[in-house]
N, C-alpha and C positions, 0 to 999 in steps of 0.2 A: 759261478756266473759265466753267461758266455762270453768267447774273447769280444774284444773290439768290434763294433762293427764301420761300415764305412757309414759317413753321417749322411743321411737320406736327404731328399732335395726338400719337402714340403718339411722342416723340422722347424718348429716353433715355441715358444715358450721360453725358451733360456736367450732371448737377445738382449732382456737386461740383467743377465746374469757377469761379474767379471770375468775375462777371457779364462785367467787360471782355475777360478772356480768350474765351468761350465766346461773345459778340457776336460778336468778331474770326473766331472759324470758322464760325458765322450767316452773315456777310457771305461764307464762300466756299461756300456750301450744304451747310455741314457742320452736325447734328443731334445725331451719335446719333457710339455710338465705329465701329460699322460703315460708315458715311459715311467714317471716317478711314482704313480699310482700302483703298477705292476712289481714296483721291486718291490720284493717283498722279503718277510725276515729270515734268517739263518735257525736263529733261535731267539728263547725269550730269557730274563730275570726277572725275578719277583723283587721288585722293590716297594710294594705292596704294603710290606711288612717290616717292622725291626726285632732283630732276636736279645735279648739280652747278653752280654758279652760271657758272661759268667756260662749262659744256655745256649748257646750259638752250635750249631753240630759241626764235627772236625769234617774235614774232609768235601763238603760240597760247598757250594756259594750260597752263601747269606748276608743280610746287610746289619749292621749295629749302628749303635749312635753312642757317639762319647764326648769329653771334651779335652783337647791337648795337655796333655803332660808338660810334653818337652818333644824337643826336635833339633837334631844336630847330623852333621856329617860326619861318617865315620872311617876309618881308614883301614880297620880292621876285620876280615881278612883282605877287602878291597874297599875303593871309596864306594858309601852306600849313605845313603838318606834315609836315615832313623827316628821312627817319632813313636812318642806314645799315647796312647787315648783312653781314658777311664768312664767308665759309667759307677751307678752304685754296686751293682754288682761285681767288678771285675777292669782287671787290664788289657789293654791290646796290645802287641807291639806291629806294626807297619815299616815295610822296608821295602825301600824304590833304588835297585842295584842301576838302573838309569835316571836321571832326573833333571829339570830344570830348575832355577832359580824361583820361578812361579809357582812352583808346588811347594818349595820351603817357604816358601811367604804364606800360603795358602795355610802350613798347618804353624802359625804360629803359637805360641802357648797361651790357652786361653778360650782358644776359639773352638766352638761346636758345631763337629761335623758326625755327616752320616758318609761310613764308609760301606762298599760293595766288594766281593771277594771271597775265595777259598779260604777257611782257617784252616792253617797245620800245625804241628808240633816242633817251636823250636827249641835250639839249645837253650834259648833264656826263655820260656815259655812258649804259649800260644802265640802266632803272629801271622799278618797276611803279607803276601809278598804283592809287588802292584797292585794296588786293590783301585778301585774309582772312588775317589773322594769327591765331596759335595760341601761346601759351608752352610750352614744351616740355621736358623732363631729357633731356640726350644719353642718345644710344639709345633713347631713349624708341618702341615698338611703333609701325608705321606701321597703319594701316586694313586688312581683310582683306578690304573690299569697297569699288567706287565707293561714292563721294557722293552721295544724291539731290539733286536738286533744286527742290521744289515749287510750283505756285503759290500765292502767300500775296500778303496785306493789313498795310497799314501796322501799324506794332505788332505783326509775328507773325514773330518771328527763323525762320528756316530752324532751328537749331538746336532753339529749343524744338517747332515743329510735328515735327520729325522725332524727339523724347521724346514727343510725343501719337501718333504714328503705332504706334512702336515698342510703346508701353502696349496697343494697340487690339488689334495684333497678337495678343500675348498673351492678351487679353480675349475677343476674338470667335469666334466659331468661322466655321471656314474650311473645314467640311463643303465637299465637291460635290458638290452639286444637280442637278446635269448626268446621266440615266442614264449608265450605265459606255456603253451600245451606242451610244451617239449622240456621246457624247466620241470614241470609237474610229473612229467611221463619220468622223468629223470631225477625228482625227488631232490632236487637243486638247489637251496636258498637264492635269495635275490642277489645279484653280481655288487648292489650298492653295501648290503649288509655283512656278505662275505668277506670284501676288502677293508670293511672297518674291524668287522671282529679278527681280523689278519694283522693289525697295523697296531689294533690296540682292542687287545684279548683285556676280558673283563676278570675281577677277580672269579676262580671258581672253574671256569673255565679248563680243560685240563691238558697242561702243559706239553704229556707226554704225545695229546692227541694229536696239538699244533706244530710239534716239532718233528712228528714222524710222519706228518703229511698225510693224516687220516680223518682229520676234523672234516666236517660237512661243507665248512667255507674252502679248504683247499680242493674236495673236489669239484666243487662249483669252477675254480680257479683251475683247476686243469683241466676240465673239460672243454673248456673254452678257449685253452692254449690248445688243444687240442685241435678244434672244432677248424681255429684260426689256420694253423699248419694243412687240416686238409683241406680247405678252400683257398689257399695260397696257390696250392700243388693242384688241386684241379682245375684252378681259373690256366694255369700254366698249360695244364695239357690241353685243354680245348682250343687257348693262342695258337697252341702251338698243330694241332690239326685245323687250325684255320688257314696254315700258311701251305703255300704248294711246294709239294714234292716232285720229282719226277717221276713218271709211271713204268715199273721194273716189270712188267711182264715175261713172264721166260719160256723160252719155248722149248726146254731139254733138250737142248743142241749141244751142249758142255755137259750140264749136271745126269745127262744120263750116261753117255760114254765115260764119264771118272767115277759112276756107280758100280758099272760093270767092270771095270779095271781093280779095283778094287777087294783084297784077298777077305775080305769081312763084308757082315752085311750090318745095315745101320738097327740099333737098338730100335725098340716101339715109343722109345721115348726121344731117341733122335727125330724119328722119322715125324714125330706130333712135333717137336721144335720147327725141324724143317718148313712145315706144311704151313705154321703160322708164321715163321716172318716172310715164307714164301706169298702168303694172303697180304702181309704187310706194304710189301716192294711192291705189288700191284696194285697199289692204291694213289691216289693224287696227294696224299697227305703226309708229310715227314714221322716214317714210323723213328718209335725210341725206346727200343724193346732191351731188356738185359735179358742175357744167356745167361745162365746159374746151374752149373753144376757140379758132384764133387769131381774129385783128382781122380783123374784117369776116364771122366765117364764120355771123351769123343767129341767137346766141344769144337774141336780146329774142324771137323769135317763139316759140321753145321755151316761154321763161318764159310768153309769154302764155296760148299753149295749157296749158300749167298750170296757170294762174289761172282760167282758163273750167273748168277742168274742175271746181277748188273750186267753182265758181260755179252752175256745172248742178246742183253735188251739196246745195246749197242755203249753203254755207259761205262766208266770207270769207278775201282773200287780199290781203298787203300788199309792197310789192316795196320795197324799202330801198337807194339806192346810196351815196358817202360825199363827194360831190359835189351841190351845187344844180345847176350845168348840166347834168350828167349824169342827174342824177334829173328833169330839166326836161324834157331830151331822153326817156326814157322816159315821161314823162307825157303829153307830144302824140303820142308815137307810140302808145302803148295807149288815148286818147281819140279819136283822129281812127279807130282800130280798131274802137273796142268802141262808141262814143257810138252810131250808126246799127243797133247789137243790143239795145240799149235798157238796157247795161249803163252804170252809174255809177260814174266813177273818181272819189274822193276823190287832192287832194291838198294836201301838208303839208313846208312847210319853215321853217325858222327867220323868215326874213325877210318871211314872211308877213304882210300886214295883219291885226290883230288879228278883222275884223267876216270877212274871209273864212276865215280860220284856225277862227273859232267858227261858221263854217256847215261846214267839212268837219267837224271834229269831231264835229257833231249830228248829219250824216251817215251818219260809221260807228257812233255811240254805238247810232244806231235800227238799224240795217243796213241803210238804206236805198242805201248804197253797199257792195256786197260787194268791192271792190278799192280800196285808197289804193297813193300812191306817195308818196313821199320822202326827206328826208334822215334823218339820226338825230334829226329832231325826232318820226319815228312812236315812238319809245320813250321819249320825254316820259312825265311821269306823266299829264297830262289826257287822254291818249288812250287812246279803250278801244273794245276789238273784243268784241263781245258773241259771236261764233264766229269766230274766226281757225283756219283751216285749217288753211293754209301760208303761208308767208314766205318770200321771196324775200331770195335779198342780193349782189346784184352787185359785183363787185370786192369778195370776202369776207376777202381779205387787209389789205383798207385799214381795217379795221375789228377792233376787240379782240373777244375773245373772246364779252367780258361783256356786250358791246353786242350782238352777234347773238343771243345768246341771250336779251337783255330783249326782243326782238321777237319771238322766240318763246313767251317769259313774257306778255305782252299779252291773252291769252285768259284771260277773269276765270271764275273757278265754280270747287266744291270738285270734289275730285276730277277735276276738267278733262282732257279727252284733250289730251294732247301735238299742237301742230302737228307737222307735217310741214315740214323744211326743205330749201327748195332756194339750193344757193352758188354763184356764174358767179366765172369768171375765164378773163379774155383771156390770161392768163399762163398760158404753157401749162407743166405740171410734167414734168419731165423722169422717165422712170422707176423711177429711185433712189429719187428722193425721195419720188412714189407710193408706191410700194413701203414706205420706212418712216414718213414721218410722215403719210401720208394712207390708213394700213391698216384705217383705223376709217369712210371712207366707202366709198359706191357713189358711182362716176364713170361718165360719160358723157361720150363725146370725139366734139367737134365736128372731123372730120380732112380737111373737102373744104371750098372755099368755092362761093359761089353763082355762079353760072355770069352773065357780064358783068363780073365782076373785072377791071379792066386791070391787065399790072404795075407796078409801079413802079422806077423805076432810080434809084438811090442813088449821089450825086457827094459826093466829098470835096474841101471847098473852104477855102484856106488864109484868114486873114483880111484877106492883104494884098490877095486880091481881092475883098472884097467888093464893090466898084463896081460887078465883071460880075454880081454876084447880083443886084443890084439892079436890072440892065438883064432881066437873066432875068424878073425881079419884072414889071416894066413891058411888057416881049415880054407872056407869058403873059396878062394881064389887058387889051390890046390886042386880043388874041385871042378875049374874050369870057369869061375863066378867071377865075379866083380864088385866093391865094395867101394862107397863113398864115405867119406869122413867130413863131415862138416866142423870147423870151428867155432866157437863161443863169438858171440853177434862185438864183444870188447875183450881185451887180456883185464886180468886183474886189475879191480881197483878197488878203492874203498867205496863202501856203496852197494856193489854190484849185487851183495845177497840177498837183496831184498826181491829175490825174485822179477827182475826185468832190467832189461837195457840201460846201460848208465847212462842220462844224459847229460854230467858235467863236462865241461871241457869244449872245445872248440871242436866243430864236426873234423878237421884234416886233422885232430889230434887222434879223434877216437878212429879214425880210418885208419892211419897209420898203426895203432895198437890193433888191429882188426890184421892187416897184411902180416904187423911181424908175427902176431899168433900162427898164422896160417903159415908163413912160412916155415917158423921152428917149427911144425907141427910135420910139415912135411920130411924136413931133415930129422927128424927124430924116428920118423916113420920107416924111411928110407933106413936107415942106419939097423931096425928092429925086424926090418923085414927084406932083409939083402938079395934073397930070390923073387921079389917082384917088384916090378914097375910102377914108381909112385908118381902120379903126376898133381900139378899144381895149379889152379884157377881162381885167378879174384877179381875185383872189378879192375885194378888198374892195371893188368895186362895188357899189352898191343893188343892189336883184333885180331893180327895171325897170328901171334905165341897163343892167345886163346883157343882161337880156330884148330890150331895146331894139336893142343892139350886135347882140346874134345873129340877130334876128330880118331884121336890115338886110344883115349876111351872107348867110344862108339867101334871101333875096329878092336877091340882086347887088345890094344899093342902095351895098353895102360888101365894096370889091373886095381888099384887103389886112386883114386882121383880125392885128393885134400882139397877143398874148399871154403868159400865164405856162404853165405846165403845169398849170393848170385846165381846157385842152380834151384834154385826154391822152388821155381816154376818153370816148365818148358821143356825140362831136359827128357828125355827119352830113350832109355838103354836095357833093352826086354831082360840080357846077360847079366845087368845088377841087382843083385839079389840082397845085396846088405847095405843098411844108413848106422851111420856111428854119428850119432851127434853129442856132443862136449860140453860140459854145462849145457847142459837141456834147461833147466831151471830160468837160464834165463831169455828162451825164447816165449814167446808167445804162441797161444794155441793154434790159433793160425798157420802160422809159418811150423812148428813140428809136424801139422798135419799138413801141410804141402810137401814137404820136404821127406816124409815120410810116405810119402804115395811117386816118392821117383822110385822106390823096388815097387816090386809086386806086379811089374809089367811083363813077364813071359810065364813058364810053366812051370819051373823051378821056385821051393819054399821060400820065402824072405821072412826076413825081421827086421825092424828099427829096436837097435838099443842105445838106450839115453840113458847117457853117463849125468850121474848130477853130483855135486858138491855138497859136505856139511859146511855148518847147520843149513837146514832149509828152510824160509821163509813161510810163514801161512799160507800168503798166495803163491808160492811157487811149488809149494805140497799139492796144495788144491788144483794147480792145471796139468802136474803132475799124472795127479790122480785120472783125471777127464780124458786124458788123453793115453793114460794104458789101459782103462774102460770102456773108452768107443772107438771103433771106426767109423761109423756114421758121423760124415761132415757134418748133417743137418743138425745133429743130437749135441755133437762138440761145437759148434757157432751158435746155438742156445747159451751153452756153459760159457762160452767166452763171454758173450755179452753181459751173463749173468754178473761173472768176478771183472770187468770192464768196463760197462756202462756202454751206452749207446755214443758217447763222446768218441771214445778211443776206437769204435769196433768199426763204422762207416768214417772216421776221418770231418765229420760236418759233411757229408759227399765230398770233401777238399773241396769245396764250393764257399764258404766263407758265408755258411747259412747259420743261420743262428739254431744252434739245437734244442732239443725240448729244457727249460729252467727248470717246470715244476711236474709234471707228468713223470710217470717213472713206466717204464714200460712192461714190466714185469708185473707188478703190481696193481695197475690199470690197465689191464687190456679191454674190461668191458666197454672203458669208455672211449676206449681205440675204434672200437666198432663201431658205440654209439657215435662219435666225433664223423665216422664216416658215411655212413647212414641220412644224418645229420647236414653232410653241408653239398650231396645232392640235392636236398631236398630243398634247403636254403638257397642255392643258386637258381632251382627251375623254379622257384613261387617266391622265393623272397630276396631277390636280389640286392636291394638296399639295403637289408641286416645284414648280409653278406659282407658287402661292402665296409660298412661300419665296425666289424666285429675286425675285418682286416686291418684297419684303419688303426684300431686303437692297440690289437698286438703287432702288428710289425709297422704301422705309418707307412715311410717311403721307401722299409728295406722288402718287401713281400719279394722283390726281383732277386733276391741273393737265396730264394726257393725255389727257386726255376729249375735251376740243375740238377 
């Protein structure tokens, strides 16, 4: 289910519900009683049926009918609640290792029930362990439909949520919104029939179809989650080019002098980026374009040339990334650019000296600097852009919603034009997901890299050998090279093999075990490799023990640089030719392939070798795998999504949007198309179904689609 969401203002239905009850379906994004129509089940049981106890199959769930033996508490080997139930065929034994006093009353001896559950084999015979017990009158009517069963929150019985669903039913209306022509073209059932055979599947029906999300009513049901998500996101963008922007017309007063200064010439595929958001900035209408391309393919020149272009057009433009080094790295790069044009960069980060912090400030407050860079300190309250054009925000996913848009909020005056914003991500988005949760921008795909790329060859390295990586370490930097060492995202802990990030423990705990990895890692380093210089980078360095570390890199003064995954992105050093990353297993696809595209920048051979740990997990085999099989970004952010899901891979955008429940993207993309297709068509001729179909999937949250 999705998390939480915030409760929408038009939300109706549950006001005579009690407060802790109606919390309880708050917490699962339920509002309104049409919200209770859409939850929809997990899985089903068949209580349809009773098996004889005697014939009941081991191993999967079945239901029997018996009547109590006996029922007592037992102490042996722990206290447990023990009962017995006979039919004529046979015994059961039943054992509740938790229990209340109401379930011992429930089975007292005598009484006939129908019990639901696993049979297994125990020491004193067959027995179910938790099983749902039912009191029952012989004969008593079996069920004429499976059993839902939903996902629910502490305090919310399956029973009683499935008496709220039942009432909704009844309550809401289950019109379809759907033209009749477009159902039929789409071979649809009707949205009323779908949600009943959903809620309460007939016998016959087959189980495996309803629970793997292939029956004919679930895709009724996600096409229309579907349909909903893409007229959410395009009622958004047409808002949003209805609001004015300011007009960036550029007149290559900037962007052609730092073309020519410039020892490279811009790819066909910069140069096609360029040219549309340069179409974009000259427009009245706030563009919201994302830059997409992989590692290494030249997006910071794109950005730049944007920034000039605000900048000819008399306007300001501020570049935002979610990183000091990485913002650090952008700031010498568009200063050692732009300083010689006689442009001024401002820049602005946390840890900024207070007296230099309060001269860039003065800076952009006068506009005497039309371009700052930084961290999320540019969306501090003391800073203010007296004309912010456009904004920049690199790695737009590492960054919530509410924070990109206070950087576009920044531009102070009433009635204020809208900047213009532009989003970069090295992660490149695989077309599905384009497709549905990125329908509400203009993209631009960086899809060639600049020509002196070497490749890189990726080894997988057990960690019983790390000695020979270390001699690799020592070769390579012998050679005149440079080599990074990244460490393991946590140190040891229980958990951790399961192929990704631990997330127990308190964040300053796991940070901490992050620093002192890195640290031992460096003195171990240090100690194995006495003829070279090891330096050490994490996030909670000063800014100038940092600055200092990198700058001693970037200059070979520091020929091993040991880190965290705060060089992931940004860093830039043509002379490093080698990544050692450390338990690799448990980064994500993602981050090894950012991280592994810091070599491969000069003319000299690289490799990334990924050391990984036994045993290895399924999925930490599998991303493994993906990732010493492609260098193509595009190819490896398919796979991640694949072994990810669309939850983990976009964040929700960090927008606090609800993501798709019952669509799978993978597996419905026809109706990804269809969905979009679909609700142009629905906006310019039918606006009122439009509307309604919004209405009844998101109510009054469609705004947490926006971003």
């Amino acid at each position: 289910m999705p998390a939480a969401q915030p409760k929408p203002s038009d939300s109706t239905g549950f006001s005579t519900l009690p407060k802790p009850l109606a919390s309880r379906l708050n917490k699962l994004g339920l509002f309104r009683e049409a919200d209770l129509v859409l939850h929809l089940p997990l899985r089903y049981e068949d209580e349809t049926q009773v098996s004889p106890i005697a014939g009941a199959p081991l191993g999967v769930s079945a239901q029997v009918e018996g009547v109590v033996l006996s029922c007592e508490i037992s102490f042996r080997p722990r206290r447990q609640l023990v009962a017995r139930i006979a039919d004529e065929t046979g015994e059961l034994t039943l054992r509740f290792l938790n229990f209340y006093p109401s379930q011992q009353k429930q089975l007292t001896e005598g009484t006939r029930v129908r019990v639901f559950g696993e049979i297994r084999g125990g020491f004193f015979g067959d027995e179910m362990v938790h099983p749902r017990v039912k009191t029952v009158r012989e004969g008593e009517a079996l069920p004429a439909a499976l059993t839902p069963v939903y996902p629910t929150t502490a305090g919310l019985a399956q029973s009683a949520l499935r008496k709220l669903i039942d009432r909704a039913m009844k309550q809401v209306s289950l019109a379809d919104l759907l033209p009749e022509g477009l159902r039929k073209s789409l071979r649809l059932p009707e949205f009323e029939r779908s949600v009943r055979a959903l809620h309460h599947p007939q016998p016959g029906m087959s189980i495996a179809a309803l629970e793997d999300r292939t029956h004919p009513a679930w895709r009724r049901i996600k096409f229309e989650e579907l349909l909903a998500q893409q007229l959410s996101l395009r009622k958004a963008y047409a808002a949003r080019r209805a609001r004015r922007a300011p007009v960036l017309q550029g007149s290559g007063a900037l962007g052609g002098p730092l073309l020519a200064s410039l020892p490279f010439a811009l790819t066909g595929a910069q140069q096609r980026a360029v040219d549309e958001i340069a179409r974009d900035l000259a427009t009245p209408h706030p563009m919201q374009r994302l830059l997409q391309g992989d590692v290494g393919s030249g997006k910071t020149i794109v950005a730049a040339l944007a920034m000039l272009q605000a900048a000819e057009a008399g306007w300001q433009a501020a570049l935002m990334a979610p990183t000091e080094i990485l913002a650090e790295q952008h700031f010498r790069k568009l200063d050692a650019w732009l300083t010689p044009l006689g442009i001024k960069v401002a820049w602005l980060a946390g840890s900024q000296k207070k007296k230099a912090r309060e001269a860039a400030l003065a800076m952009l407050a006068s506009g005497e600097a039309l371009l700052a860079v930084g961290t999320h300190a540019l969306i501090e309250d003391p800073v203010a852009f007296p004309k912010l054009g456009l904004a920049v925000v690199d790695e737009q996913h590492r960054f919530g919603v509410r924070q990109r848009l206070a950087l576009r909020e920044k531009y102070e005056g009433s009635d204020a034009p809208l900047p213009h914003m532009l989003m970069m991500s090295a992660t490149p988005i695989p077309r599905t997901l384009a497709m549905s949760f990125y329908a509400d921008l203009d993209v631009s795909v960086l899809d060639e890299l600049p020509p002196g790329r070497t490749p890189i060859v990726t080894k997988l390295v057990a960690d019983a050998r790390r000695d020979d990586v270390v001699a690799r370490v020592r070769d390579a930097c012998r050679e005149g090279r440079q080599a990074y060492w990244v460490c393991p995202l946590i140190e040891e802990t229980e958990g951790a093999a399961d192929g990704g990030a631990v997330r127990g423990g308190k964040g300053r705990d796991r940070e901490a075990l992050q620093l002192q990895t890195a640290v031992e890692t460096c003195e171990r380093l240090t100690a194995e490799l006495p003829e070279l210089r090891v330096g050490l980078v994490h996030g909670r360095l000063k800014a100038d023990e940092k600055a200092a570390v990198m700058d001693g890199f970037i200059r070979n003064e520091v020929q091993v640089l040991v880190a965290t995954t705060v060089i992931e992105v940004g860093v830039d050093v043509p002379n490093a030719s080698l990544m050692v990353i450390e338990h690799a297993e448990r980064f994500g696809l993602a981050q090894l392939h950012q991280l592994r595209g810091r070599v491969g920048r000069g003319a000299a051979a690289s490799a990334c070798i990924l050391i990984y740990s036994q045993p290895l997990s399924q999925t930490g085999r599998a991303r493994l795998k993906v990732i010493y099989e492609n260098t193509d970004g595009f190819v490896i952010a398919q796979e991640d999504l694949r072994l990810r899901g669309p939850g983990e891979f976009i964040g929700a955008r960090q927008s606090g949007s609800a993501l798709l429940r019952y669509a799978d993207l993978e597996m419905d993309v026809d109706l990804v198309e269809a969905a979009r297709s679909a609700a142009e068509e629905l906006l310019a001729r039918q606006p009122a179904a439009a509307a309604a179909i919004l209405d009844r999937w998101h109510g009054g949250r469609s705004e947490y689609l926006k971003a």
